[in-house]
Structures are given as C-alpha cells and as structure tokens.
PADOPA-459905 format. One line per 5 residues: number of its first residue (from 1); for each residue x, y, z of C-alpha. Coordinates in nm, 2 decimals, padded with zeros to 4 digits. Each point is the difference from the previous one (the first is absolute). Example, Ala and Ser with C-alpha at 12.3 -4.5 7.8 and 13.67 -1.06 7.14 Angstrom:
<sites>
1 = 01.23:-00.45:00.78 | 00.14:00.34:-00.07
</sites>
This chain:
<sites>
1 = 08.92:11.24:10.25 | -00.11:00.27:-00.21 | -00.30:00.03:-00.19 | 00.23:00.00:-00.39 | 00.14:-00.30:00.12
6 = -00.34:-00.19:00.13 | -00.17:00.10:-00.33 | 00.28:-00.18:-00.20 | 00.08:-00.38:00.03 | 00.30:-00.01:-00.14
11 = 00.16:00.22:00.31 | -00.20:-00.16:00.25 | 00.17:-00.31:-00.16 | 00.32:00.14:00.03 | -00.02:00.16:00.34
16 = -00.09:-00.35:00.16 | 00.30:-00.19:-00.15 | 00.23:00.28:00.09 | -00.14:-00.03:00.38 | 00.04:-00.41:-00.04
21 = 00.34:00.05:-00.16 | 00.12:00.22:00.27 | -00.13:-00.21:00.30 | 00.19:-00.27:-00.14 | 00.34:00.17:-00.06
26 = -00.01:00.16:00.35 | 00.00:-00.34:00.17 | 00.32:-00.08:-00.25 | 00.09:00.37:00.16 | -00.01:-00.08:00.37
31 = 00.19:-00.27:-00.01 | 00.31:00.14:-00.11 | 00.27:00.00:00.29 | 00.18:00.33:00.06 | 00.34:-00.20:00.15
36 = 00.02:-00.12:-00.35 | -00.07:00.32:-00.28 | 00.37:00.01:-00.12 | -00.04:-00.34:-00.13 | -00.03:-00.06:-00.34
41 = 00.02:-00.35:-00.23 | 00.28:00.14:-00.27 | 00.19:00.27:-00.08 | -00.20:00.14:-00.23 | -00.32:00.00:00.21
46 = -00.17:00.25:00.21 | 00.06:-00.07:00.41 | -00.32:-00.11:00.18 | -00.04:00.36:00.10 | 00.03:00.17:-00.35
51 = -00.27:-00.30:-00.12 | -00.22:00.03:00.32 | 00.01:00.38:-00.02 | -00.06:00.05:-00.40 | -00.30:-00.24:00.01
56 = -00.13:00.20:00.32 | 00.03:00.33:-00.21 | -00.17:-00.12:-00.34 | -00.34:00.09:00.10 | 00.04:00.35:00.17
61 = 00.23:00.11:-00.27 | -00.14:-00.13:-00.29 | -00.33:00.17:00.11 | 00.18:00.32:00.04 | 00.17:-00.02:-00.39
66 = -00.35:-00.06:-00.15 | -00.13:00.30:00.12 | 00.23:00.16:-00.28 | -00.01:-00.07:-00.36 | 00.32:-00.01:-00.07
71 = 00.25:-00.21:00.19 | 00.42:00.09:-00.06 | 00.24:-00.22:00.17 | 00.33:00.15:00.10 | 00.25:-00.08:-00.25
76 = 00.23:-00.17:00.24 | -00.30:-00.26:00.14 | -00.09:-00.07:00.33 | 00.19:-00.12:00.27 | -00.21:-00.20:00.29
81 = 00.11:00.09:00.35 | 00.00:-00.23:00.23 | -00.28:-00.06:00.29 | 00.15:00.06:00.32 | -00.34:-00.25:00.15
86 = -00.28:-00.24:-00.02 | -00.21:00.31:00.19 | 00.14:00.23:-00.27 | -00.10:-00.21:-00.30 | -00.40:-00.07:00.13
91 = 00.00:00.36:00.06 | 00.09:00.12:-00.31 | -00.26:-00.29:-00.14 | -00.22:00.10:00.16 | -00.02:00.36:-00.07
96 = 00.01:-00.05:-00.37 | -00.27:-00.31:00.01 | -00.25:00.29:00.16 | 00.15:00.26:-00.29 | -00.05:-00.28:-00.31
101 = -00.32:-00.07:00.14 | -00.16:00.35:-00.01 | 00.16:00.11:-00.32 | -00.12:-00.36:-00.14 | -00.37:00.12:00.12
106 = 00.04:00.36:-00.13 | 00.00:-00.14:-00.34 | -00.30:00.06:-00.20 | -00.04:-00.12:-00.36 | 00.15:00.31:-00.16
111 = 00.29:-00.03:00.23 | 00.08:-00.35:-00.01 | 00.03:00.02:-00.40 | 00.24:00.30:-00.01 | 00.35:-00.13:-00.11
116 = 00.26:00.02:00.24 | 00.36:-00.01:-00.16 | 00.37:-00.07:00.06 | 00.29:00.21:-00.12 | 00.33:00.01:-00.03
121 = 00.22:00.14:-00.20 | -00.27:00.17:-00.18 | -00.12:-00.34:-00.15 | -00.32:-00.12:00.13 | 00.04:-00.35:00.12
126 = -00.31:-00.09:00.17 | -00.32:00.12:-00.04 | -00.36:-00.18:00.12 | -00.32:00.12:00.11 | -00.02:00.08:00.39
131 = -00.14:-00.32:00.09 | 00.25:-00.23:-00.19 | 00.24:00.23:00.18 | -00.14:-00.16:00.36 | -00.04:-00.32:-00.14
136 = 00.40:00.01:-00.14 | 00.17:00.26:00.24 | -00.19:-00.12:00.32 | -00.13:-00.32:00.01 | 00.22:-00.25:-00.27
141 = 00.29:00.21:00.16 | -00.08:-00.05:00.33 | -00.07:-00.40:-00.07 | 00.37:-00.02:-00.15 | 00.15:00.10:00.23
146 = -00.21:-00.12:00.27 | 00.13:-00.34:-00.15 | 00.37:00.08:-00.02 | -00.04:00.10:00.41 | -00.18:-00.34:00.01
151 = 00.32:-00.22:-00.14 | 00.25:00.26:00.27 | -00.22:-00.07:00.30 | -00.01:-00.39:-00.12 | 00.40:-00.01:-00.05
156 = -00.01:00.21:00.37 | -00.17:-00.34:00.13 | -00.30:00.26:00.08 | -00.33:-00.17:-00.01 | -00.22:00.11:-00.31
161 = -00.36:00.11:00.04 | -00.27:-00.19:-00.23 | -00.02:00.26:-00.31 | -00.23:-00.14:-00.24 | -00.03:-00.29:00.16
166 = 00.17:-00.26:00.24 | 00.39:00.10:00.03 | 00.26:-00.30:00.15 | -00.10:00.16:00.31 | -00.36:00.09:00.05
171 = -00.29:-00.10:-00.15 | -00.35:00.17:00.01 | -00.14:-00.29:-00.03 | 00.07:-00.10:00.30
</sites>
C-alpha cells in the first residue's frame, strides 16, 4: 500500500472492503460452469457468459476509465461479448482485481477528490469525486450484479457460496 493511502483512513477504508468485496464475488466467480454460458433466464437478459464476463471486467476497466477525467460512451452503447470459459472469466478477474487495487492505493487525498465525469452527447450525466467513483462504478456495481449472477447460478441449480452470510447452501457458521 502506498504511503498517500496509509496516511488517509478513508482509503485504507476503502481499499479493505474492495479486497473483501472481491474475495467474495470471486467465489460467486468460480462457480460458474462453462457447459452452461449460453444460458440465460429471459429473453431480455444477458447469457451466463455476458453476466459472468461483465462482472469479471468491472474492476480492471473501471480502474482504467478513472485514470481519465472525462469518460464518453460510444453513441451506440456497449455490446457484452460472450465468455468463451470459467478459466477465461477468473482471468480476466483477476487481472483487473490486481489493476483496481493498485490504482485504489495510488490515490492520495488530492486525487481521490478530483471529479471524474460521464458524457455523452455533450451533456454531462454523471459526475462524483474519484472515490464515490470506486464506491459507485466498482464496488455497488460489482455487488449488483454479483447478485443478479447469484439468482442465474440459483435457477442453474448451482450451489451458492455464503455472501454476507449463510446462503441455502453453506453456512460459515458452520
């Protein structure tokens, strides 16, 4: 941890729930079977894949976009691919858990205040200090969808790890 981040609670704070958070989503992570990615609960919804995959990538990129000020969607959205494995989804986790983590220590005071902002279309349409950005972009992101792969794996009759606490099937109170 660097010395910016030591010196100021706050980050410290938030680098130790953003560890926790992640150790927790990347048992919900491993357990998601490859022979079943292309299944999804409705029409409208992701597959297991595109889910799996875009909750893998939320820390790595996420860390990425707040090194800029200025964020700009592409006009016509985004389109999640689709996760070709279990392997290929950790991976990708994994790489971006070690990338949120350092820039999440890099912060220092100065840093972590500096607004970070969303555009499109030439209209702002969010804008929060650096920190509220990991708080909002990384973690509560991360936990949302974290419990949307949750109810797929359930539905997939795949056994859920405890989260914050005893799931239907494993307690760490045990």
């Amino acid at each position: 941890m660097s010395q910016a981040t030591a010196a100021t609670p706050a980050l410290e704070a938030t680098l130790a729930e953003f560890r926790h958070e992640s150790a927790t989503t990347r048992k919900l992570l491993e357990r998601v079977p490859t022979d079943k990615l292309s299944w999804k609960p409705s029409e409208k919804s992701m597959t297991l894949g595109q889910l799996a995959l875009h909750l893998a990538g939320i820390p790595g990129g996420f860390a990425k976009t707040l090194t800029q000020d200025i964020f700009e969607p592409p006009a016509n959205g985004f389109t999640q691919r689709q996760a070709d494995s279990t392997a290929e989804i950790l991976e990708l986790f994994d790489k971006g858990v070690v990338a949120a983590e350092a820039y999440i220590a890099g912060l220092t005071p100065e840093s972590a205040q500096k607004v970070w902002s969303t555009v499109f279309k030439g209209k702002t349409v969010f804008a929060l200090p650096r920190t509220a950005c990991v708080r909002v972009l990384i973690l509560n992101h991360s936990i949302h969808h974290r419990g949307q792969l949750s109810v797929y794996l359930r539905e997939l009759g795949v056994p859920i790890p405890s989260i914050y606490g005893p799931s239907g099937d494993e307690t760490p109170f045990a």
